[in-house]
N, C-alpha and C positions, 0 to 999 in steps of 0.2 A: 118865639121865646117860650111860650107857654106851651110846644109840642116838645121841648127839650128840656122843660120840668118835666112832665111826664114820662122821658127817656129815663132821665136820672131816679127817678121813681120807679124804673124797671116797668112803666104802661105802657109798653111799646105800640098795642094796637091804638091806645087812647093818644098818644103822638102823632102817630101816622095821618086821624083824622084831622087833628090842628094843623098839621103840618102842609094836608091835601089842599085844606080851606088856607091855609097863607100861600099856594100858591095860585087858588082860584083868582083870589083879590091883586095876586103880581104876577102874572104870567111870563113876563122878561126877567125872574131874578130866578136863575139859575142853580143859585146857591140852596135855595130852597128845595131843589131837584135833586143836588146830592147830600143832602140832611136825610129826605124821603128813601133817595136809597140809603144809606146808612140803614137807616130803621129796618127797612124790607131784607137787607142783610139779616141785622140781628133777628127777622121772622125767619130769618132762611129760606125765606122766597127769595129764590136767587134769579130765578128770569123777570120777575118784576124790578128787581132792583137795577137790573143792566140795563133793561130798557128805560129808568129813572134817569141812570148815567150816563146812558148812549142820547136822552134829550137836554144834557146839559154838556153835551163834548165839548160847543162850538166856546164856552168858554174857557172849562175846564180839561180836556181834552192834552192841554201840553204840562201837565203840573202831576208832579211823581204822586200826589194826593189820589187822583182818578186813576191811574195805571195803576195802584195799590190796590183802590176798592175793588176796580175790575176784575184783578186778578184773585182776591180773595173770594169774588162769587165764582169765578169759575174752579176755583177749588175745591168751592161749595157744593157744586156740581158733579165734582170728581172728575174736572177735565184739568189735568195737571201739566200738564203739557203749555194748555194755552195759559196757565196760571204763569208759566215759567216767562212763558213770550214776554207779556204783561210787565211783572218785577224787572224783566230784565230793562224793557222798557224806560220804567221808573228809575230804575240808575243810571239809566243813560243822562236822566235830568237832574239826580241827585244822585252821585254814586254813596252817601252816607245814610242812606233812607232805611228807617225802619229796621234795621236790622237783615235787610232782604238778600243779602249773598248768604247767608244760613240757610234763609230755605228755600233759595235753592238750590245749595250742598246738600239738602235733608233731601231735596227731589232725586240729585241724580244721585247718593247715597242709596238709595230704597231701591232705585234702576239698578243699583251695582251689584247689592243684594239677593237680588232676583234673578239677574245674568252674565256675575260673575266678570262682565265686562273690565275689563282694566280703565279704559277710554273713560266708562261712568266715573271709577275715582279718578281718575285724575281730574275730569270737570268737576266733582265734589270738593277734594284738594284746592283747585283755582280758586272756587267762590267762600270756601271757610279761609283762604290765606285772606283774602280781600277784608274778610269782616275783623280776623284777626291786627291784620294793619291797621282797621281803623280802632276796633275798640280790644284792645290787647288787655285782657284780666285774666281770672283765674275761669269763669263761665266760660269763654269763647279757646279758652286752652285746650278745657277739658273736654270741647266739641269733638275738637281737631283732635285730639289724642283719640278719642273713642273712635275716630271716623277710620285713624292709623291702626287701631286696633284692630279690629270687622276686619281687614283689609291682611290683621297678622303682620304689621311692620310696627313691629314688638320697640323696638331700638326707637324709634321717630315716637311712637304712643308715649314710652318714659318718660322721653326729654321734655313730652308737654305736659303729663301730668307733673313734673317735678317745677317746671317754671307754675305751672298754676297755683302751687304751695307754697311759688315768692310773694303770691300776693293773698291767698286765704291757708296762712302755715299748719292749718287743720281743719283743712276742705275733708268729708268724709270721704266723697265722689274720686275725686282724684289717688287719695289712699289706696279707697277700695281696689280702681281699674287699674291700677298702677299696681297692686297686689295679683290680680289677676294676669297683669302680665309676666309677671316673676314665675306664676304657676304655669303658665305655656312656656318657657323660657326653660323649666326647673332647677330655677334657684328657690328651693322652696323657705329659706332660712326668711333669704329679704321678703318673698310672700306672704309669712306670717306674721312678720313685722309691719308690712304693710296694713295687711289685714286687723292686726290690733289695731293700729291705730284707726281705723276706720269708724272701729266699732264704737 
């Protein structure tokens, strides 16, 4: 407890040490292994921290909590890929976790990006529908519409920034991208109408 004042205190290294020595004293409690990597996270010692979490699998190992952290170190690392495996993992035990069908639509989003691939958005599509089913607001609209956007499916981009403004009726975001869609579109009227109201 006294290494997770010191978190909350932003000491990260002066945690770590409490945290090593609670688990000199309990070598079986597990839990203390993924508090540790937590920490070594937040140092962004990311091969220390996996190897905290890979000696705490045997309990923690089936709980979307561990597939989480894991995969956040290997992002850490800039292996995205395996970060993807991981999250996906983690919904398999919780499909409501964290927010994690976002990113990994942001994953294969940035693949799409880069090549253009149809196959990417449509896997970005699948996992922003998913987050959208669960948590449907005006945030996760404006995902999907941007993501429709990048992509120039101008028609499908509107319809989400315009539900996003049933639920924030002066979202700037939504305004604005939904203005910028009228201007590829060349409706420049509603564009500028947009656009005010952004501003």
């Amino acid at each position: 407890e006294t290494g997770l004042l010191y978190r909350d205190n932003n000491e990260i290294e002066t945690a770590v040490g409490y945290v090593k020595k609670a688990i000199a004293k309990n070598p079986s409690r597990n839990l203390y292994l993924m508090i540790l990597g937590d920490l070594q996270r937040d140092l962004r010692k990311f091969d220390e921290a996996l190897k905290s979490y890979q000696a705490a699998k045997e309990d923690y190992g089936n709980t979307p909590g561990y597939m989480h952290s894991v995969g956040c170190c290997y992002s850490g690392m800039g292996n995205q890929k395996k970060m993807v495996e991981c999250f996906e993992k983690a919904l398999e035990l919780d499909p409501n976790y964290r927010g994690l069908n976002e990113r990994i639509a942001d994953y294969y989003m940035d693949l799409y990006r880069n090549d253009s691939d149809e196959g990417h958005f449509y896997k970005a599509i699948e996992y922003i529908n998913k987050e959208v089913a669960i948590d449907e607001r005006c945030y996760s609209l404006v995902c999907r519409g941007l993501m429709y956007m990048d992509a120039m499916r101008l028609a499908e981009a509107i319809a989400d920034f315009e539900k996003a403004l049933t639920y924030q009726p002066e979202d700037w975001a939504a305004y604005n991208n939904m203005g910028c869609c009228y201007k590829y579109l060349g409706e420049y009227d509603k564009a500028i109408q947009c656009l005010e109201k952004s501003a």
